[in-house]
C-alpha positions as CSV (number, residue, x, y, z in Angstrom):
1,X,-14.1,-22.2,2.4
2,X,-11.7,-22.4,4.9
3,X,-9.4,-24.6,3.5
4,X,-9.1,-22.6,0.4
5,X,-8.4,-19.5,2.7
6,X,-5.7,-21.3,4.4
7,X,-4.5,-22.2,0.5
8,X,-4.7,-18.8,-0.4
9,X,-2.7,-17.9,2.8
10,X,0.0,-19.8,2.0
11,X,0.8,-19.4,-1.5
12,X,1.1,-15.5,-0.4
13,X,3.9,-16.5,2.0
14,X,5.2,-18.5,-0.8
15,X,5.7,-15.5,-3.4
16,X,6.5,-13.2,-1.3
17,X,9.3,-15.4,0.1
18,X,10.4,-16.0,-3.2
19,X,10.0,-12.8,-5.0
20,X,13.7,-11.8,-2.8
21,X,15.2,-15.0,-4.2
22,X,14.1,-14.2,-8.0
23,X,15.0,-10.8,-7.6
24,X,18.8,-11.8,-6.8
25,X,19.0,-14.7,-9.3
26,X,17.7,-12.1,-12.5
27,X,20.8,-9.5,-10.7
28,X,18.4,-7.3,-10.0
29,X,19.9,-4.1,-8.4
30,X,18.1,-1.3,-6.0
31,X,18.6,1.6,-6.5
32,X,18.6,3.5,-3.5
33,X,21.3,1.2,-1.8
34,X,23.6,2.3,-5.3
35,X,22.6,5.6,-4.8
36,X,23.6,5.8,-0.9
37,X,26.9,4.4,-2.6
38,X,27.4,7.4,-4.5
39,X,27.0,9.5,-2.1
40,X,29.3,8.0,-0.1
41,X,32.1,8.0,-2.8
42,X,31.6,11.5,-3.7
43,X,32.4,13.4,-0.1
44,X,36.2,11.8,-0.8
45,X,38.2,14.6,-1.7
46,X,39.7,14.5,-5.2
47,X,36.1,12.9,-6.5
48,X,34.9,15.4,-9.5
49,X,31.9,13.5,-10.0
50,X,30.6,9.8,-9.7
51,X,29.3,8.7,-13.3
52,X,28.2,5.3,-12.4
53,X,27.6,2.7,-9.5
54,X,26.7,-0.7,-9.9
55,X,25.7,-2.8,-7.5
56,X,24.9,-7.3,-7.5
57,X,24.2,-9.1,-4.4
58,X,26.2,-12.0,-3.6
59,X,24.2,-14.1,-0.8
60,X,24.1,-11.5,2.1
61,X,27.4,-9.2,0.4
62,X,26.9,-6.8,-1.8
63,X,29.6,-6.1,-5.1
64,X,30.4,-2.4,-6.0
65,X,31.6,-1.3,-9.4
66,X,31.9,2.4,-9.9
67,X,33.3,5.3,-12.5
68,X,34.7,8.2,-10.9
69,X,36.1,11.3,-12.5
70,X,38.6,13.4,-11.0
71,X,40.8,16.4,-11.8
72,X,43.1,16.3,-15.4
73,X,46.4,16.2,-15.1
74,X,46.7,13.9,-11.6
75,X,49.4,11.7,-11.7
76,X,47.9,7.5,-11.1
77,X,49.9,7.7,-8.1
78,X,48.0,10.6,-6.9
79,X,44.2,8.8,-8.5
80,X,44.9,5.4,-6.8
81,X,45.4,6.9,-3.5
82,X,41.7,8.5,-4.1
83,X,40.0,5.4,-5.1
84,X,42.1,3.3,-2.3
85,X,40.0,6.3,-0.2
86,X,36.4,5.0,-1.8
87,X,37.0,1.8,-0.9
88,X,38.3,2.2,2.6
89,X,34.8,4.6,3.4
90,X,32.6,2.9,0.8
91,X,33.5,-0.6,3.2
92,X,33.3,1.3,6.5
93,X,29.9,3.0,6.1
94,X,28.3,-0.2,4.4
95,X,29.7,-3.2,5.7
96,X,28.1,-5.8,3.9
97,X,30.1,-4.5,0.7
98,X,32.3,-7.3,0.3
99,X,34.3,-5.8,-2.2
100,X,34.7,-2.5,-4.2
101,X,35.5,-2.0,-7.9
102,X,36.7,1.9,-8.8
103,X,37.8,3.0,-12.5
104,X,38.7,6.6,-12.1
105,X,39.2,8.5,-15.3
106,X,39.8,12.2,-16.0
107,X,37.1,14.7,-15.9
108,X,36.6,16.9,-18.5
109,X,34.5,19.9,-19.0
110,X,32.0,20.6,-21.4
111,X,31.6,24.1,-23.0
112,X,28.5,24.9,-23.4
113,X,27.9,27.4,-26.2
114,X,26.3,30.9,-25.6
């Protein structure tokens, strides 16, 4: 009885020390930590709206790849210096983001009819 205990035991520490490893190796991605992303990429000025984050772990790094929206009519000049600006603070307040994909495109309003 004791033995199988100890068997049981141990194949708990197994899965649960796997289910991490399996989790990274299907590119599974949480969440809350792509959330917090968002977040962080919004408060830069110039951001309309963040339509998507993406996030894959690379051993202990983390990847970002993001759509952002900003104002029509910028000129790239002007847009690249925003999404230099989600990088920098995106890096800063998460530092094991290893690197930081942004494709900023123009936003555009919908009309919603009366």
């Amino acid at each position: 009885v004791a033995g199988m205990a100890v068997a049981g035991m141990i194949v708990a520490t197994g899965v649960e020390l796997s289910k991490g490893s399996i989790m990274q190796l299907i590119d599974t991605a949480d969440p809350v930590f792509a959330q917090m992303i968002a977040s962080s990429a919004a408060r830069v000025s110039g951001v309309v709206r963040v339509e998507r984050v993406r996030t894959r772990a690379v051993g202990a790094h983390q990847l970002v790849d993001m759509i952002i929206c900003v104002e029509r009519g910028l000129t790239v000049v002007a847009a690249d210096a925003i999404v230099q600006q989600i990088q920098q603070v995106v890096k800063v307040e998460h530092p094991n983001v290893k690197d930081v994909l942004v494709h900023a495109k123009p936003a555009f309003v919908v009309k919603h009819r009366s």
